[in-house]
N, C-alpha and C positions, 0 to 999 in steps of 0.2 A: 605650505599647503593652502587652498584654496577656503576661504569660510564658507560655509551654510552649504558644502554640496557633498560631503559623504556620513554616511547614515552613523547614527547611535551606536557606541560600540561598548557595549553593558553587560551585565553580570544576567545571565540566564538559568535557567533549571529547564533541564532534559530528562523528560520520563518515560523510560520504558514501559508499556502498559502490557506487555506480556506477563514481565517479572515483577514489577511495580518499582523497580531500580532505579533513584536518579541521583543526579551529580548536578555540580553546581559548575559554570564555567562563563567566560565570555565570551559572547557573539553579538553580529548584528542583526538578528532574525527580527522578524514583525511579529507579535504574537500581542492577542487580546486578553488570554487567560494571565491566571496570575498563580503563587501557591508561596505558602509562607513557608519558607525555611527552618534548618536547624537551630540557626541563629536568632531565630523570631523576626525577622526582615522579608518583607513580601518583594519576589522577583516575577520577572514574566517566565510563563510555562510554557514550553512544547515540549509534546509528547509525540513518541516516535514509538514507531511498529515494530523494531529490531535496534539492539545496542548488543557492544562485548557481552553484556550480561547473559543476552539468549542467544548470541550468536553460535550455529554449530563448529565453527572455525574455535571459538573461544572457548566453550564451553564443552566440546569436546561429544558433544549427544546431540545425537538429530531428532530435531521436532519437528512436527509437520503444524507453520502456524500457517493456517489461511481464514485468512478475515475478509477477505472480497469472495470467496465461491470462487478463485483465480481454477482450483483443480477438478472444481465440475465443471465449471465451463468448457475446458481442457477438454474433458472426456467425452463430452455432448459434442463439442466439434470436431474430434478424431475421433467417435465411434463409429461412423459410417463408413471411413478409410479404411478402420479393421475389421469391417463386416462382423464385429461384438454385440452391437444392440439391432434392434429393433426400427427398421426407419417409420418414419412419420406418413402416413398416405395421403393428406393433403401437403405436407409440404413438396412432394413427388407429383403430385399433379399438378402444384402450382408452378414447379419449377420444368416440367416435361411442357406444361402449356407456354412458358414463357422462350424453350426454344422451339417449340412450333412455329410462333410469332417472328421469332429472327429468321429461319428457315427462309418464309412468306416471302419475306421484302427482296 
């Protein structure tokens, strides 16, 4: 093997921040954070959005986690497809004005 060209391959902690679940394991991941252990030994931390712990495959119950707004977004941009909400009357002018303008040319 090559020296000085493949990354750190070190003992890491992986936190679920749904369930607050973590494991200790090795990888090479980059991580700034840190969290001291069982053992009382400080490792690097990443924390992740989904593990076995919450997963509904694993865990057998479906949760609805959304932590970005992924399912309002969802609904804001397929409401108008399902004719369910309410459209916007300047975004309808803006958008009826801008194929006016293609029409034009």
């Amino acid at each position: 093997m090559k020296k000085d060209i493949h990354p750190d391959y070190r003992p890491v902690v992986f936190q679920d921040v749904s369930t607050g679940y973590s494991f200790l394991t090795r990888s090479t991941v980059e991580t700034d954070r840190t969290i001291q252990w069982e053992d009382g030994k400080e490792y690097p931390l990443l924390t992740l959005e989904i593990s076995s712990a919450s997963h509904p495959f694993y865990t057998g119950t479906q949760r609805l986690l959304d932590s970005a707004g992924r399912v309002e977004r969802f609904e804001r941009r397929y409401a108008r497809a399902k004719g369910g909400a309410k459209s916007d009357p300047a975004a309808e002018a803006e958008a009826s004005a801008g194929e006016a303008d293609d029409t034009a040319e």
